[in-house]
Structure formats: C-alpha cells, structure tokens
N, C-alpha and C positions, 0 to 999 in steps of 0.2 A: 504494500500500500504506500504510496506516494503523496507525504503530505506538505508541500512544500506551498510557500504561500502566492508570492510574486508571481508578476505576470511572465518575466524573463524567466524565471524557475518551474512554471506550467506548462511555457512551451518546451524549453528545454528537457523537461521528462517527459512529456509528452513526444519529441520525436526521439529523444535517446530510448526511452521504452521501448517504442516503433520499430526502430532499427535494430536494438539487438534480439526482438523476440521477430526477425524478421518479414513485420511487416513489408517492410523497402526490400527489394532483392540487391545483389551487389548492381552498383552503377545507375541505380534508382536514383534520379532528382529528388531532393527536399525541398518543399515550398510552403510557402505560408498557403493556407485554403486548398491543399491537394485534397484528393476523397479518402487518402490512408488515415488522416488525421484529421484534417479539419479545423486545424491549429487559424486563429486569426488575432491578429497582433499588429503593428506597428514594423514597420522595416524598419526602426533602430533594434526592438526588441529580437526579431529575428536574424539579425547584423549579430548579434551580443551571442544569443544562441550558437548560433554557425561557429562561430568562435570557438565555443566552447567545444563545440561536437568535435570540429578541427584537431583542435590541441588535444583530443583525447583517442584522435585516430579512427574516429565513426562515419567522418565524410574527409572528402579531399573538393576544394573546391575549383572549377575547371574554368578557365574565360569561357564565357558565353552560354557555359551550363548553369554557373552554381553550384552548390553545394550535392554532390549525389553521394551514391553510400560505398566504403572502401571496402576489402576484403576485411573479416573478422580476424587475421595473423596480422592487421596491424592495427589492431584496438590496444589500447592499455586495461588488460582485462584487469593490472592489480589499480588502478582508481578507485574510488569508493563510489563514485559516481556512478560508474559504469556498473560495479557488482552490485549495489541498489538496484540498482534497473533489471539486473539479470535474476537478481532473487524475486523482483516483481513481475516477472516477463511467465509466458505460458511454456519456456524452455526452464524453470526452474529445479526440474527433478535431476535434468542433465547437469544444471548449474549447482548442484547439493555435491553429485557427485566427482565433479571437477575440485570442486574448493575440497572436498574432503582427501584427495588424492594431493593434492595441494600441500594442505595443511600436517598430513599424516607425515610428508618428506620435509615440511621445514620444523615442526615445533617439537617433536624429540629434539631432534636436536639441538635447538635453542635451550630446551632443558637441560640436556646432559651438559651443554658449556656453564648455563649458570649455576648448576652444583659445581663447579670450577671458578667461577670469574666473578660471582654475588657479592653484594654488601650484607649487611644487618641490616641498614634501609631498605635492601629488594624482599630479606627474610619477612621482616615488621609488614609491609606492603603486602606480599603473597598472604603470609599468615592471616592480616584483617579481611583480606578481601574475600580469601576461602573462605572464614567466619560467616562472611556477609551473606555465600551462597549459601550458608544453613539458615543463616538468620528469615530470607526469605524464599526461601525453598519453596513452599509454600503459595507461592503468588510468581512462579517462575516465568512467566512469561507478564511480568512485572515492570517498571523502571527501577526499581531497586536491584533487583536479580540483574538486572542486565546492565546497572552501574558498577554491582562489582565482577560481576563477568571480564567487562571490560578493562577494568583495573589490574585483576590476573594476568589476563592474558598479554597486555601492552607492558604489565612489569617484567614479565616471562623475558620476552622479547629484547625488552633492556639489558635486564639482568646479565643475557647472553653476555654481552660486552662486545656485541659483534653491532657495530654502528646500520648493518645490511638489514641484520634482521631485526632491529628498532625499527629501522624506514617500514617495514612491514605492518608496524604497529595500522596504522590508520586502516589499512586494508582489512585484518581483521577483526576492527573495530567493526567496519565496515560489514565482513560478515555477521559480527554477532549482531548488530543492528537491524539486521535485513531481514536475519532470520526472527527475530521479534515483531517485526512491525508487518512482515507477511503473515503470522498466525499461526508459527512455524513451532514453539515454543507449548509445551505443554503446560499447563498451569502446575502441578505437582512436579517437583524436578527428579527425576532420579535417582533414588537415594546412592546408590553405587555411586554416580558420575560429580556426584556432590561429595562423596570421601575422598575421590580420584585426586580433587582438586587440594585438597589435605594435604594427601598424599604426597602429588606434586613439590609441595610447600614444605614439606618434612625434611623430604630426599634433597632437593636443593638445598636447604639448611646445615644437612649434614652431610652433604658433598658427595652424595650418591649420586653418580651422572646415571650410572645405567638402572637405578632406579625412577628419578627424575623419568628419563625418557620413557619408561615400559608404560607409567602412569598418564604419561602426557599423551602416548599413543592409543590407549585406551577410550582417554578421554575424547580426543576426535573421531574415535572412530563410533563411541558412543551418539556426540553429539548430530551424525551422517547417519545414524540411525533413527534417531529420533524425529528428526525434521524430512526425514522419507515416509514415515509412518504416519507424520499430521496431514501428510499431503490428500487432497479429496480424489477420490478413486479417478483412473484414468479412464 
C-alpha cells in the first residue's frame, strides 16, 4: 500500500508501480494521461517524476520520445523506492523470494563479522531492540514491532564494521517497511523468530560468528516464510 501524500509523490508511484509490476512493456512511453495510468498533473510535476524514474534506472529518456521504460538489469532494484513498489506491485511473491535469496547471502554474514568487529553500543542497541520485539510481539504487524525490527537489523548491518553492508541498511529498512505496510506481517509474531533475534544479540555479544550467522539465517528464512503465507491465494 502506497501512502505517500504529494502530488509529485502520487505520480511518481503511480508510474514507478506501473512499471515494475509491468504495466509498461520495455520501451513503453510514459506520459502524463496515457490509459496505463491515467496519471494527470502538471509538466513540472511530471518533469520532477521523470527525474526520478531516471536516476533510479526505470526509464531512459530519448529526444523526441520521452521518457519510455528500460530493461529491469538496469533498475537499482537495492532503492527503497523501487523495493516499495515491488512489495506493492502484483509481482510480489517473486519479489519475497528475491529479497529473501538476497538477504539469506548478505546478513549471516554481516552477523558472523559483528561477533568480531561490535561495540557494547551495537550489544546495548541489538539487546533493547530484541527486547522490543517481545515487548510487542503481540501487535506484530504494528509500528512499534517494526521500529524495533528496524533498529536490529540497520544495527546488525553496522555492527559488521563493513561501511558496504551499513549502505544496505536503508534497503532493508526498506524491506521491513514494505513488508508491513503490504499486510504482509502477521499480527502475532513468531514466537521462534522473536528468540532468533535474542539469539542473534547473544552470539554477537559473545563473539560467536558462527553462531550469530546460523541464527541470522534462520531468521530470514523464517521471515520468507511468513510473508508467503499472508499472501491471498493465487
């Protein structure tokens, strides 16, 4: 669900949507009042769009065409922007399984480094924010739940000590967002996938990398479960 409020922020999900649940085929014009979308606005407002679709690798814009649609190898599929749209897009089951294949090769290992490379700031930080996910366990598909979700996982990320997989952070912010605001989240969390993250918080504390990671791989592969399972029958 896409709740953004502006008019530049309407259209702009409204054809970024379009485009990656392929509406538009490759080399498809985008226009303002086409019959895919029906988008009507202002040419500054759709100037400012284009822009964006641009920089984010969605259209290429051609003299005398405009703005039409590029191949999806060169979208920036890690944007946040982009993976909003793809969690909200009718391609979302494929998009669960992507991010999960994703996720499962970067964040062990960002775990097993920050059982190596942590502070007691990233310990203190993982420890309250696991806390948090018990505290509202309960209302999982919450904003509380999915503040400290977020907190986790962008500490995680830090912690590594790897500046790469900090730049990651937004992107998975970005999935845990997406996956909440799609309806993806089940109200009761897991009780397993809520120890996991404990767990996680333990084993980096006390310098378990291959701990860390067995825990961290669970936990995504948990959460690719769960958000298959909300999905309404195909």
């Amino acid at each position: 669900m896409l709740l953004r409020n502006s008019l530049h922020e309407q259209v702009l999900d409204r054809w970024g949507l379009a485009i990656v649940q392929g509406d538009y085929p490759v080399g498809a014009r985008v226009a303002l009042g086409d019959a895919v979308t029906g988008v009507s606005a202002s040419r500054t407002v759709a100037r400012e769009a284009t822009r964006v679709l641009e920089a984010l690798g969605l259209v290429e814009v051609r003299r005398k065409l405009g703005a039409v649609v590029a191949p999806s190898e060169q979208w920036n599929a890690f944007d946040p922007l982009v993976i909003g749209w793809q969690l909200a897009s009718t391609n979302v089951a494929a998009q669960i399984q992507w991010i999960a294949e994703v996720r499962s090769a970067l964040e062990p290992a960002a775990a097993a480094l920050a059982a190596q490379r942590s502070t007691p700031e990233h310990w203190a930080a993982l420890t309250e924010a696991a806390i948090g996910l018990v505290k509202y366990s309960r209302a999982a598909d919450g904003p509380d739940y999915l503040a400290a979700d977020v907190v986790f996982h962008r500490t995680l990320l830090t912690a590594s000590g790897n500046p790469m997989f900090a730049a990651l952070g937004p992107s998975v912010e970005a999935v845990l967002r997406g996956r909440t605001a799609g309806g993806l989240m089940p109200q009761l969390a897991d009780a397993r996938a809520v120890r996991l993250h404990g767990d996680v918080a333990a084993a980096v504390s006390a310098g378990d990398a291959a701990g860390a990671a067995a825990a961290m791989r669970e936990i995504v592969a948990e959460a690719a479960q769960a958000a298959r399972a909300a999905l309404p029958p195909a």
